[in-house]
N, C-alpha and C positions, 0 to 999 in steps of 0.2 A: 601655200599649200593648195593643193589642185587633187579632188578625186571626181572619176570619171564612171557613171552609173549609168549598165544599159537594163533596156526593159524593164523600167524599174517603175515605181509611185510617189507618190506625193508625201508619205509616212517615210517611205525611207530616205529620200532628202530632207526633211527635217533629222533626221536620225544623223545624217552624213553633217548635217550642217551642228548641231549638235559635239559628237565626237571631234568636230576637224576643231570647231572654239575650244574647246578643251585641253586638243592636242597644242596647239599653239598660246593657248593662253588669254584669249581676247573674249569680254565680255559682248553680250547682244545689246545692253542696256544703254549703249553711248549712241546708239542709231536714232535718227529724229524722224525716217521717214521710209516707204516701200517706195520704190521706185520699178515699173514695170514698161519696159522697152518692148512693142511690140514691131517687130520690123520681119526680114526675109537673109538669110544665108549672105547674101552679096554685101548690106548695108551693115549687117552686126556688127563689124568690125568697129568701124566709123564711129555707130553709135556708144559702143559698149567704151569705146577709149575715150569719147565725152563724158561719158557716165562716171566715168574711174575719176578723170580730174574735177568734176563738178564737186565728186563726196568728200571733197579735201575740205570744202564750206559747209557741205551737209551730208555728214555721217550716214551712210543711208543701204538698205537692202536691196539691191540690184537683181530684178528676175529677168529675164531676155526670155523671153517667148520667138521664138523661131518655128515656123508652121512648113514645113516638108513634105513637097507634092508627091506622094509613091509615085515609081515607073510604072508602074503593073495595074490593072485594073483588079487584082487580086490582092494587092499589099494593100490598096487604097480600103477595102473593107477591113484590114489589120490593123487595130489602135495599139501605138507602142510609144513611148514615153523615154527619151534618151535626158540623160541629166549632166552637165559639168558644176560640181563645185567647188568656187574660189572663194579660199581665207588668206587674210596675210598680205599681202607684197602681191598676189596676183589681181588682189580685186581692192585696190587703191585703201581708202580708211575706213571700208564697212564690208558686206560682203556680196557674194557674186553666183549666182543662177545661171546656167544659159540652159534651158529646156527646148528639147527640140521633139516638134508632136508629130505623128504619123497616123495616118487612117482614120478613125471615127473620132481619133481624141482630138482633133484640131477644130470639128465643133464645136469643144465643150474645155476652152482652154480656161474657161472663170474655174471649173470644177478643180482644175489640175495648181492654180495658182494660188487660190483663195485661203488653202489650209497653210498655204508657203506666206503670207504677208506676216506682218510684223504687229502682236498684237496691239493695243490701245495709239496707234500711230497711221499720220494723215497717209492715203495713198495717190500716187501721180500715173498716171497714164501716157507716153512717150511713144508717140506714133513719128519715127523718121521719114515713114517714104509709105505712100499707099495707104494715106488715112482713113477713116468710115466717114461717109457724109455726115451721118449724125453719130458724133463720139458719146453723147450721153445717153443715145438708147441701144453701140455696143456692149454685147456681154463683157467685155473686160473694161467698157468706160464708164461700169454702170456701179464698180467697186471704187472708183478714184473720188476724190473730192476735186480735182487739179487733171484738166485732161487736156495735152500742149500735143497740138497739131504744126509742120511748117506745109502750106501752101508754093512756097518757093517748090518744091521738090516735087510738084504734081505736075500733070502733062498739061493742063490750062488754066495755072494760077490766076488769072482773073475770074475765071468764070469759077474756080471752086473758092472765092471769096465769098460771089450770092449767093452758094451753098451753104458757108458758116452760116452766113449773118441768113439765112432763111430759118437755118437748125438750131441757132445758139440756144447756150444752155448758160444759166451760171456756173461756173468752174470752166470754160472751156478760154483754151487761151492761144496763141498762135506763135512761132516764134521769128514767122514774118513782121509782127506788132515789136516784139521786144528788140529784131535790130535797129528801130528808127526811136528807142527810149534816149540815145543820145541828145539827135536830133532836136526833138521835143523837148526836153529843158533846155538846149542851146536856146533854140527860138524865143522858148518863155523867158529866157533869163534878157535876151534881147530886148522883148518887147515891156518888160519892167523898168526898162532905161530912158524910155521916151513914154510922151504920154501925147499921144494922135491916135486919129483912128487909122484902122487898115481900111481900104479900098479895093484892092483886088491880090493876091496870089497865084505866082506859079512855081509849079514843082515839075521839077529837072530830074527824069533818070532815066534806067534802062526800061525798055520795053519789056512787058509783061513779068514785070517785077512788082510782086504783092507789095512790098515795102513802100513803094511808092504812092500807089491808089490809096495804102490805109494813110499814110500820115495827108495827104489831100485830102481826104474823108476828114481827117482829125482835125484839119485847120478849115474847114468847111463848118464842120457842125459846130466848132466852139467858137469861129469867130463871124459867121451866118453872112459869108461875101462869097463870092466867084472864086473857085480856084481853078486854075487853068494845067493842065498835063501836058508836059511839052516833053520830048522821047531825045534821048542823048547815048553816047556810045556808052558810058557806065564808068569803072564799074559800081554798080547799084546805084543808090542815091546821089547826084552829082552839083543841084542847089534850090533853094529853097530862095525867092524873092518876093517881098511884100510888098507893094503901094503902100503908104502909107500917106498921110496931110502932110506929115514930117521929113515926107522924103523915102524913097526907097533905103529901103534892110534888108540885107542880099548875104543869104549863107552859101559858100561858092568848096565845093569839094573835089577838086579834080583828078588828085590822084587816088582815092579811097583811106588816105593815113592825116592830111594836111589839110585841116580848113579855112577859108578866110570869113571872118564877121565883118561888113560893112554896114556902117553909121552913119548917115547925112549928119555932116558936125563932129564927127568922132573921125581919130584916123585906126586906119583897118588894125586888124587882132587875129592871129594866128591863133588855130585852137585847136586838139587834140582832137580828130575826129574820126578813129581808123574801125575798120571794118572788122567784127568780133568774130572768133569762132564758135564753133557749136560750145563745148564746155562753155564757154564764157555767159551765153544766151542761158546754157540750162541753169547754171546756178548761178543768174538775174531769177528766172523764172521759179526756183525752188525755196528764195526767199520768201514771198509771199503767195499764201495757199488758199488768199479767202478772192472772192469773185472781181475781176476789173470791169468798175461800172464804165468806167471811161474807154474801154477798150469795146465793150458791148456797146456803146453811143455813138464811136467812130464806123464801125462795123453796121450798126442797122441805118447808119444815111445812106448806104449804098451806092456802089459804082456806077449806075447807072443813071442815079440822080446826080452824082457828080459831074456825069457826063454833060446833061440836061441842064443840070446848072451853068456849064461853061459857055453852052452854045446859044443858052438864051442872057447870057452876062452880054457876048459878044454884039449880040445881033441889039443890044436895047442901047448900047453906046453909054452906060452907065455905071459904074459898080456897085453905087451906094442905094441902088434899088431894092438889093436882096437884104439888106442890113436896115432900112428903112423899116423892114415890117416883121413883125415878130411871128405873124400868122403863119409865113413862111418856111418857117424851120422846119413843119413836119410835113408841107406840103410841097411839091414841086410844082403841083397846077398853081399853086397860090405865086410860087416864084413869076411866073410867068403871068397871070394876071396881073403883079403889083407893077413889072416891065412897062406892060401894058399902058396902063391908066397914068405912068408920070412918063410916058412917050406923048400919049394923049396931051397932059398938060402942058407937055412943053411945044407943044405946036398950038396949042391954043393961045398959049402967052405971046409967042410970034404971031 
């Protein structure tokens, strides 16, 4: 069921939304969450048909905010409020909003959504393309508990990494982090099978793909060695190899569907490793609504200290330096001092 309301308000979408449940029969009370897509005319599409197949896992209230720049320097002083909404078979297992703001209302899109959310129920914030640097002190990120940005889709996904992690907020989450969720229990479940230490790491993928820097970040700050970025045709993530005492552990991904796990002493293991779609990321992501400490931990080591890390791992002829000193973790001067003084030593021992 589809009705289409122009110049309308925020009371009589609820009214529409309302009559349409009724007409068709379907209760509001099986919904578990508000889900608010704020994107632009070109991406709605894309995102609203993620949105549809996520609610199959989480029943949920779908608004799409669409902000519409007037032609006219005249329309742009005219706030008008156009509304679609879907019950039913149009708007997958819950229901479906798409509001599109004009003129003064596209400042003040908290006003226009806020009477439309879902009472005593968590809200999500789903920025596809054209994030706010800081999602927790936009007005419509400031109603979510759960505010999922992808940095892939921006114009200089590294650099709007140092942005997150300059802005982070509890609740805010990425869905750059959630395609490499695979990854990271492969790795872990690997590194539970041997018992050595790591010594050095390098991570294999495309250039200027977020996914890549954060899982470096993520093997950086949890296991306090050198990770090294080395750039591959793609697509995305391509492998993951560790130093270890025990011998290299070499996750190898070359076509984006088929991975191989290498064991010093084990023989190789084919393993499920394909590359998700959006639906797929959102509802990982809709699962869980309270803060990832461990996503905030990989995110404030910083790409830049990663950087720093690699290039003072290199130059010290060591790896077990940075892991050596626990002082280390939150400094990079201290990386670089501890280099230092066992380069010292070992020209002293000679």
């Amino acid at each position: 069921m589809k009705t289409d309301l122009t110049d309308t308000t925020a009371s009589k979408v609820n009214k529409a939304l309302v009559q349409g449940r009724r007409a068709i029969g379907t209760p509001a009370v099986g919904m578990v969450l508000t889900l608010v897509i704020v994107t632009d005319e070109e991406n709605a599409y894309d995102a609203l048909k993620a949105a549809n197949e996520a609610s199959r896992e989480h029943p949920s209230r779908t608004l799409v905010v669409i902000k519409r720049v007037s032609r006219s320097p005249r329309d742009r002083t005219t706030s008008r409020l156009d509304a679609e909404v879907r019950l039913g078979a149009e708007a997958g297992t819950g229901e479906t909003v798409v509001l599109r703001l004009y003129g003064e209302v596209i400042n003040h899109a908290q006003s226009v959504v806020l009477p439309l959310l879902l009472p005593d129920a968590p809200v999500v914030v789903w920025w596809p393309v054209n994030a706010p640097l800081d999602p927790a002190k936009d007005p419509l990120g400031s109603l979510a508990q759960r505010r999922v940005t992808d940095t892939y889709a921006a114009e200089a996904p590294v650099r709007e990494l140092n942005a997150r992690a300059e802005a982070y907020t509890p609740g805010d989450t990425d869905l750059s982090w959630t395609r490499i969720t695979p990854w990271r229990s492969m790795l872990a479940a690997a590194l539970d099978q041997v018992t050595c230490d790591v010594d050095a790491i390098e991570v294999e993928g495309e250039e200027f793909n977020p996914s890549c820097e954060l899982l470096a970040m993520w093997l950086a700050e949890r296991l306090e060695v050198p990770v090294k970025r080395s750039l591959s045709s793609g697509p995305g993530l391509t492998a993951v190899r560790l130093e270890t005492s025990c011998g290299p552990i070499v996750l190898d991904r070359a076509d984006g569907t088929l991975a191989t796990l290498s064991i010093q002493g084990q023989p190789d293991r084919a393993v499920a490793l394909k590359r998700r779609d959006t639906a797929e990321l959102m509802a990982e992501e809709l699962r869980r609504l309270d803060p990832d400490d461990t996503y905030a931990s990989a995110l404030r080591y910083g790409v830049n200290r990663l950087n720093s890390a690699d290039t003072a791992g290199s130059a010290g002829g060591t790896a077990t330096a940075t892991k050596a000193a626990p002082v280390a973790k939150d400094s990079p001067a201290g990386v670089a001092e501890t280099l230092a003084k066992k380069a010292a030593d070992k020209a002293a021992a000679e």
